[in-house]
PDB file of N, CA, C, O and CB in Angstrom:
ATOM      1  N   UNK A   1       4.714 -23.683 -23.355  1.00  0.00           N
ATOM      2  CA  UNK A   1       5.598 -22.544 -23.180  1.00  0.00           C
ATOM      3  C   UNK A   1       4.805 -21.232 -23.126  1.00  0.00           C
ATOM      4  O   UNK A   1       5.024 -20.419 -22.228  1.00  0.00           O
ATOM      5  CB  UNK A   1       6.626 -22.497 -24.313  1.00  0.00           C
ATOM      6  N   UNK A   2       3.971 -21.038 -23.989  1.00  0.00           N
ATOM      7  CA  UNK A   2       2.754 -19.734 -23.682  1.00  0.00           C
ATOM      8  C   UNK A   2       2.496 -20.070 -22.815  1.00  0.00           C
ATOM      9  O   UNK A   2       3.363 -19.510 -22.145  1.00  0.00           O
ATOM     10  CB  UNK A   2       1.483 -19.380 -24.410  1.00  0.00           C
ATOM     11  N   UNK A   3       1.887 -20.657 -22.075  1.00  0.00           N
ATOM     12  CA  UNK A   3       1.308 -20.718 -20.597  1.00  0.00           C
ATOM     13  C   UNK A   3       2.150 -20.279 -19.666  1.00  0.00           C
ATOM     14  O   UNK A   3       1.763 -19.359 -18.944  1.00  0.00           O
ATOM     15  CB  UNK A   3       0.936 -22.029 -20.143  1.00  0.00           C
ATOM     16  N   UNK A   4       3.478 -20.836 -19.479  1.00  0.00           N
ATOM     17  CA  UNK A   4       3.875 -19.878 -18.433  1.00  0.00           C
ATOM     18  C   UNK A   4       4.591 -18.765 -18.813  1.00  0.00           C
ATOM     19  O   UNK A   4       5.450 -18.362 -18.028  1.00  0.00           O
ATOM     20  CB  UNK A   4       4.604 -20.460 -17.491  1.00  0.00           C
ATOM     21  N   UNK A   5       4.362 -17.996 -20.189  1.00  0.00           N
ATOM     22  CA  UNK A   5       4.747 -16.625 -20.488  1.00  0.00           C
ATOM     23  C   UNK A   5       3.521 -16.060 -19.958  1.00  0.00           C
ATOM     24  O   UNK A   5       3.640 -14.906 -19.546  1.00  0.00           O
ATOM     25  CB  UNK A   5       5.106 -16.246 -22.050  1.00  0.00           C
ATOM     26  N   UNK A   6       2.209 -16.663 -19.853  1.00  0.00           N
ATOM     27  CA  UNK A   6       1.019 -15.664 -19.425  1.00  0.00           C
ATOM     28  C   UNK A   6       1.522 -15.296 -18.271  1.00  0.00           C
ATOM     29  O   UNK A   6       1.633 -14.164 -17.801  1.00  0.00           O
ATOM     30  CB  UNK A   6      -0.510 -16.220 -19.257  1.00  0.00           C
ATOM     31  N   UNK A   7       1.924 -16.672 -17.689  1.00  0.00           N
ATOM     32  CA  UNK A   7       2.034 -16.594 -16.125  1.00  0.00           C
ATOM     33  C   UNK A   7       2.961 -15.384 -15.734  1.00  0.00           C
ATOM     34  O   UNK A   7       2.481 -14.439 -15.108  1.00  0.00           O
ATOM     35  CB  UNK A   7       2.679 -18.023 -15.484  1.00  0.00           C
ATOM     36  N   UNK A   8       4.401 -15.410 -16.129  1.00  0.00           N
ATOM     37  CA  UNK A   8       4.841 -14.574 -15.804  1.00  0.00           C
ATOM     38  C   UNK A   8       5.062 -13.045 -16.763  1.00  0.00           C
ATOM     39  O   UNK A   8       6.088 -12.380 -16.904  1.00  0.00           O
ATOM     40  CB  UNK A   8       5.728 -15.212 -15.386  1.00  0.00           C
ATOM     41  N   UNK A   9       3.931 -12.861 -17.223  1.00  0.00           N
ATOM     42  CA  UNK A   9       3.308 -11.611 -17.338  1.00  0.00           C
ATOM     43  C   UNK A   9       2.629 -11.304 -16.031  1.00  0.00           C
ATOM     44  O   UNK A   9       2.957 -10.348 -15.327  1.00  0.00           O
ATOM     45  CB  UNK A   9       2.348 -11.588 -18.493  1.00  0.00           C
ATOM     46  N   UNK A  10       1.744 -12.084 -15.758  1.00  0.00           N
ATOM     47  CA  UNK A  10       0.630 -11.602 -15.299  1.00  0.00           C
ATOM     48  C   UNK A  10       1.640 -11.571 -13.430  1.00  0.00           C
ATOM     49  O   UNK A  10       1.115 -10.997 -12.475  1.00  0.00           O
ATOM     50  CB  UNK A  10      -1.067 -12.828 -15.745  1.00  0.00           C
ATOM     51  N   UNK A  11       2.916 -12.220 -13.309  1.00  0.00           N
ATOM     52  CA  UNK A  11       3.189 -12.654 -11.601  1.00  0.00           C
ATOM     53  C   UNK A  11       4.626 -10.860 -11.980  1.00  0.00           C
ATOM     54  O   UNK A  11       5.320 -10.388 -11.079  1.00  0.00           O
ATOM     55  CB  UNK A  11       4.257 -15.362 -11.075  1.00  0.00           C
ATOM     56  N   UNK A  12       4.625 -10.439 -13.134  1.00  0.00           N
ATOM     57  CA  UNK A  12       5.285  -9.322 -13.337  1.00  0.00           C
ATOM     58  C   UNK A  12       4.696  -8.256 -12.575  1.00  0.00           C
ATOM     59  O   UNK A  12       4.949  -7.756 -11.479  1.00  0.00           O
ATOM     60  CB  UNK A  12       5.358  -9.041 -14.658  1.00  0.00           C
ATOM     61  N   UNK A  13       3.502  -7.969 -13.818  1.00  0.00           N
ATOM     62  CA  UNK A  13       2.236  -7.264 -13.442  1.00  0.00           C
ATOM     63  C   UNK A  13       1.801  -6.864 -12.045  1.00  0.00           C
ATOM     64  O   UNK A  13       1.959  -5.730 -11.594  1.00  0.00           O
ATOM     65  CB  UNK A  13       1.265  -8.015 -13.867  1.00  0.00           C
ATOM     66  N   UNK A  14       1.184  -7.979 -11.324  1.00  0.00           N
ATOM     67  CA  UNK A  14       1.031  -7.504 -10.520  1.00  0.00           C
ATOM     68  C   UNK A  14       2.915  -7.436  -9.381  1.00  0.00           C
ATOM     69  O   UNK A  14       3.157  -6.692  -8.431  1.00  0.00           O
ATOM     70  CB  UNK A  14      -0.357  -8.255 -10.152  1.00  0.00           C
ATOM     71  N   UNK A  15       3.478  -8.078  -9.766  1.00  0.00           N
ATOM     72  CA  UNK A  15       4.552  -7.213  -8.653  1.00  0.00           C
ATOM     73  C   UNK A  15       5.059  -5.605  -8.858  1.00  0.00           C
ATOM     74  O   UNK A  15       5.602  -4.869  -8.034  1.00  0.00           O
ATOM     75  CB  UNK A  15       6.036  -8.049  -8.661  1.00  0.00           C
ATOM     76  N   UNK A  16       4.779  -5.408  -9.890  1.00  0.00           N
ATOM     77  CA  UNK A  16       5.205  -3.701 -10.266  1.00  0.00           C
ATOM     78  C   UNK A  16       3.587  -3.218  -9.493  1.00  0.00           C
ATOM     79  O   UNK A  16       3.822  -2.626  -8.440  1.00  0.00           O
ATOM     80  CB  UNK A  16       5.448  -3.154 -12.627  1.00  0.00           C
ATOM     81  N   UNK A  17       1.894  -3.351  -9.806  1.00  0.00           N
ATOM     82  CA  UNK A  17       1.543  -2.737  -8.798  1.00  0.00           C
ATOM     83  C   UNK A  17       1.758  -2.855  -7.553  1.00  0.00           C
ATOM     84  O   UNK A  17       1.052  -2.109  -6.875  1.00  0.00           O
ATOM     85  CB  UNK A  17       0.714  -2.706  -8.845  1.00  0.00           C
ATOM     86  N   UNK A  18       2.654  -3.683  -6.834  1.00  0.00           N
ATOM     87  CA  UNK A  18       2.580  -4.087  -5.606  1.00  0.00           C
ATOM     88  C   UNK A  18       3.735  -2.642  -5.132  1.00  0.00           C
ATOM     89  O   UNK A  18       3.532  -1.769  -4.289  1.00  0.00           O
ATOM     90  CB  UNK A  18       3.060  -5.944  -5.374  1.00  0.00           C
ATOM     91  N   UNK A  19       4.875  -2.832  -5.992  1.00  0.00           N
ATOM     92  CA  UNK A  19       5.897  -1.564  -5.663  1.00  0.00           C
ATOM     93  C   UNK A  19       5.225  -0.557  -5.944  1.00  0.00           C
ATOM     94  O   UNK A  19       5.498   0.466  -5.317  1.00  0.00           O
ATOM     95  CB  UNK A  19       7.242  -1.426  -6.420  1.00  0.00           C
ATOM     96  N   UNK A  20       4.322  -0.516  -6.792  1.00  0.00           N
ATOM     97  CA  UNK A  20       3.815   1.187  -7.058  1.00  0.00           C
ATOM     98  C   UNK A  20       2.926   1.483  -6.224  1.00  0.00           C
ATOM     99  O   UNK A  20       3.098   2.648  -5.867  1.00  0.00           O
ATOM    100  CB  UNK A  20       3.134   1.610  -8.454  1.00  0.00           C
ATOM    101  N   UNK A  21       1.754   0.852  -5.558  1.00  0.00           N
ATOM    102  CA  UNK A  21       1.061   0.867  -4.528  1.00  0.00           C
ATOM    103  C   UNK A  21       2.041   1.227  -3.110  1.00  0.00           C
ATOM    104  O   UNK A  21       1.689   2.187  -2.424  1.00  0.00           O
ATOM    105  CB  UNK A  21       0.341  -0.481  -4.555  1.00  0.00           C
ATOM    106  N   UNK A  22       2.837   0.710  -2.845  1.00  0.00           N
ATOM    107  CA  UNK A  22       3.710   0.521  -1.890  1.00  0.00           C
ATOM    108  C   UNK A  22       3.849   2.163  -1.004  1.00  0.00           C
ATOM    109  O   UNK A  22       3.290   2.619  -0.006  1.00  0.00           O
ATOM    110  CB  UNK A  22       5.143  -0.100  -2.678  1.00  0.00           C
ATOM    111  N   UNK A  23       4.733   2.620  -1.821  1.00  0.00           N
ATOM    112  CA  UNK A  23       4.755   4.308  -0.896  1.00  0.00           C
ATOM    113  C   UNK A  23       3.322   4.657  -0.352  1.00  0.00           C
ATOM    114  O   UNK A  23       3.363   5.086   0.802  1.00  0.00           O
ATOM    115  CB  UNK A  23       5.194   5.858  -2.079  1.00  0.00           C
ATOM    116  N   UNK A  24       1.950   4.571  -0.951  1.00  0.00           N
ATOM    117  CA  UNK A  24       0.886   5.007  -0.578  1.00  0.00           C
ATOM    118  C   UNK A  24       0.560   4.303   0.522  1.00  0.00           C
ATOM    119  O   UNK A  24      -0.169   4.840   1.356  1.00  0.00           O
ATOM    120  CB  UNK A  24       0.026   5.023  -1.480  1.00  0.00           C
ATOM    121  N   UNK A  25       1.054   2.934   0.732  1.00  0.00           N
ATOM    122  CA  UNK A  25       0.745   2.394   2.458  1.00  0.00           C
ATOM    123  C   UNK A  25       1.600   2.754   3.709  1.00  0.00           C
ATOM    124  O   UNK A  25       1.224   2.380   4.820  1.00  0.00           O
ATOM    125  CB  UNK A  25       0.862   0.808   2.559  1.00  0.00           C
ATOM    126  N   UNK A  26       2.978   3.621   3.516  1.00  0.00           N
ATOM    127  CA  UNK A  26       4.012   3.478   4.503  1.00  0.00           C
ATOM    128  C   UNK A  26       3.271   4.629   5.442  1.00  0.00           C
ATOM    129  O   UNK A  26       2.406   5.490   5.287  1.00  0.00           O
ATOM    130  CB  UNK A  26       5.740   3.767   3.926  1.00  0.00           C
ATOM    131  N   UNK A  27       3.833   4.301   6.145  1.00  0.00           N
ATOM    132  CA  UNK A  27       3.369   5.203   7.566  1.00  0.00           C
ATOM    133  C   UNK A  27       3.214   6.896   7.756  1.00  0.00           C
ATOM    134  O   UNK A  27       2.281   7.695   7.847  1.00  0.00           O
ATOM    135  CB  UNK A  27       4.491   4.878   8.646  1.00  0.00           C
ATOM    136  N   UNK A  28       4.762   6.949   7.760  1.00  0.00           N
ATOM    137  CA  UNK A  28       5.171   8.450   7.519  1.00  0.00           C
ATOM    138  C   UNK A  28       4.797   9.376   9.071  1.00  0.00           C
ATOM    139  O   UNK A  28       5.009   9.077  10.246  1.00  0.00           O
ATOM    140  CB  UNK A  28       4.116   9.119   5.995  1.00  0.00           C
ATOM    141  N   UNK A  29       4.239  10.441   8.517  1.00  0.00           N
ATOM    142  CA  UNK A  29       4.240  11.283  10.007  1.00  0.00           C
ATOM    143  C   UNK A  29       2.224  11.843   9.477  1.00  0.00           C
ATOM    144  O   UNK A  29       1.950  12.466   8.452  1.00  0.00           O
ATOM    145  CB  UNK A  29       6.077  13.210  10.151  1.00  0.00           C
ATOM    146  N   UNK A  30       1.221  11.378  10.508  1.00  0.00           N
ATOM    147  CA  UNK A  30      -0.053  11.276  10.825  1.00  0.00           C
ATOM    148  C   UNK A  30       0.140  12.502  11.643  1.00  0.00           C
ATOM    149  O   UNK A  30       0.928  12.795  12.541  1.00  0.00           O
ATOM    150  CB  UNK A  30      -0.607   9.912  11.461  1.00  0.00           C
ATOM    151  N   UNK A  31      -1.002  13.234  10.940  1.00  0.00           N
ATOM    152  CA  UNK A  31      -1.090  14.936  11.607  1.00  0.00           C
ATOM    153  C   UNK A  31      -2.463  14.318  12.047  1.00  0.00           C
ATOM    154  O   UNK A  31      -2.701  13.420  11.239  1.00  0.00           O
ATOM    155  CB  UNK A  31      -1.074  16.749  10.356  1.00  0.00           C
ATOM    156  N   UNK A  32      -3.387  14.396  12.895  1.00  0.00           N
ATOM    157  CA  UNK A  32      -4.766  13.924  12.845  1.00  0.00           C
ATOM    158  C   UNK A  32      -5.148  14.978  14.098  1.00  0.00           C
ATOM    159  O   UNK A  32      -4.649  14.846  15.216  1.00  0.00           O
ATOM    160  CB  UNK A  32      -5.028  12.068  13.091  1.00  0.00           C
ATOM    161  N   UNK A  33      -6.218  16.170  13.715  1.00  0.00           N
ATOM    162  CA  UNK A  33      -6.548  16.934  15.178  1.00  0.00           C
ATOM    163  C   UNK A  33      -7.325  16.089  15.905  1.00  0.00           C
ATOM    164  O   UNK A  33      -8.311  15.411  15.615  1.00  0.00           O
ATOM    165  CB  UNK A  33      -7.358  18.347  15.109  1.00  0.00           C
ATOM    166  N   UNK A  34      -6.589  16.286  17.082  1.00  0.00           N
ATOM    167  CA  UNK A  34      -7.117  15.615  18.299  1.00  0.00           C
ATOM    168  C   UNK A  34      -8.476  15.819  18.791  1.00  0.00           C
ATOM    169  O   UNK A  34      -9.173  14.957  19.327  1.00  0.00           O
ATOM    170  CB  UNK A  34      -6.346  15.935  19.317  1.00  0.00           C
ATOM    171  N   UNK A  35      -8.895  17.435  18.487  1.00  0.00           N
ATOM    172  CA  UNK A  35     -10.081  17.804  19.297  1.00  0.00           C
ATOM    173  C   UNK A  35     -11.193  16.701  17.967  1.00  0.00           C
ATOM    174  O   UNK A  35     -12.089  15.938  18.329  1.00  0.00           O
ATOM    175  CB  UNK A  35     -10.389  20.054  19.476  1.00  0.00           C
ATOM    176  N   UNK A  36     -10.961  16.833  17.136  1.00  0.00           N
ATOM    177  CA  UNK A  36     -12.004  16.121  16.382  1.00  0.00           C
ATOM    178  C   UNK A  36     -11.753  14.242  16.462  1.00  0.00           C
ATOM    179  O   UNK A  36     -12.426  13.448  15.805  1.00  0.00           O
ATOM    180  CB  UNK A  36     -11.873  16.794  14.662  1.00  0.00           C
ATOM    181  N   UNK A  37     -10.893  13.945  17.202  1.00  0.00           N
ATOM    182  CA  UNK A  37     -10.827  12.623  16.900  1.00  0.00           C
ATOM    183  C   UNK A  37     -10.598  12.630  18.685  1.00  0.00           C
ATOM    184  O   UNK A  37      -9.535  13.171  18.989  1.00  0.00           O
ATOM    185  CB  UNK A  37      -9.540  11.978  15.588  1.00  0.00           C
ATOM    186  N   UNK A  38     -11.452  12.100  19.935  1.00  0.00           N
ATOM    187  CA  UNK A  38     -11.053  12.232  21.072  1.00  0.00           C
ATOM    188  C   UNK A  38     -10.252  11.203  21.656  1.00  0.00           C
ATOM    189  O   UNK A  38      -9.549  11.235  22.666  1.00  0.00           O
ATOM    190  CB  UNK A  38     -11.987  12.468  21.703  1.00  0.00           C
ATOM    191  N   UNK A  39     -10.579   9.896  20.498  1.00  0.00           N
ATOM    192  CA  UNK A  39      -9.944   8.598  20.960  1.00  0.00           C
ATOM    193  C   UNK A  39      -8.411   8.608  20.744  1.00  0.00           C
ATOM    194  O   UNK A  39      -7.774   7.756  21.364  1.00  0.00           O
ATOM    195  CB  UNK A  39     -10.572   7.363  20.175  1.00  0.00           C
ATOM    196  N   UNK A  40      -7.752   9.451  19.955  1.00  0.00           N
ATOM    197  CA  UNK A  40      -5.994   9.552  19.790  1.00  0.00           C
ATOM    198  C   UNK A  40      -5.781  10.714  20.868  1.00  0.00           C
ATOM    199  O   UNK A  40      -4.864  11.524  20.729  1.00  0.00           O
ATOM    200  CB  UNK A  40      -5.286  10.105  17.936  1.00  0.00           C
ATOM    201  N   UNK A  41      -6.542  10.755  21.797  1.00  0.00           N
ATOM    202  CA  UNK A  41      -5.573  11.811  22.790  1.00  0.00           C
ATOM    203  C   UNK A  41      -5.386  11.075  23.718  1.00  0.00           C
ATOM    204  O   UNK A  41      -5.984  10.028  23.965  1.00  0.00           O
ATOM    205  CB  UNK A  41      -6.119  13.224  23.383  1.00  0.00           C
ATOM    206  N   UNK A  42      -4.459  11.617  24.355  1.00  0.00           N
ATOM    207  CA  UNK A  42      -3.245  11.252  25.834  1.00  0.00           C
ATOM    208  C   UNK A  42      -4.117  11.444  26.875  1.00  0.00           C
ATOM    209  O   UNK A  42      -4.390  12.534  27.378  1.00  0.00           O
ATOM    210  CB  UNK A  42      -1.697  12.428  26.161  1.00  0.00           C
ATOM    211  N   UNK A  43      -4.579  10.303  27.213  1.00  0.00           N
ATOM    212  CA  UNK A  43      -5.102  10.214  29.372  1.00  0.00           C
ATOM    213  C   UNK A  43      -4.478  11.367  30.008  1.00  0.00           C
ATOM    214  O   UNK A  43      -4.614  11.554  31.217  1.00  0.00           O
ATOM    215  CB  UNK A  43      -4.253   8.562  30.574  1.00  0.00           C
TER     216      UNK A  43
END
């Protein structure tokens, strides 16, 4: 029975960093100047 209380500590654990990490990967709106980056500009 301890054994899988470690377990689901540890399958807790990391799912709360997974949500807290989460906002820091979403997309959102990318300002990036063009003149310094030439490969994101428009042909």
């Amino acid at each position: 029975m301890k054994d899988m209380s470690k377990k689901m500590m540890r399958a807790g654990a990391l799912t709360l960093g997974v949500i807290a990490l989460a906002p820091m990967a979403s997309a959102g709106e990318w300002r990036l100047n063009a003149d310094r980056y030439p490969d994101i500009r428009e042909d």
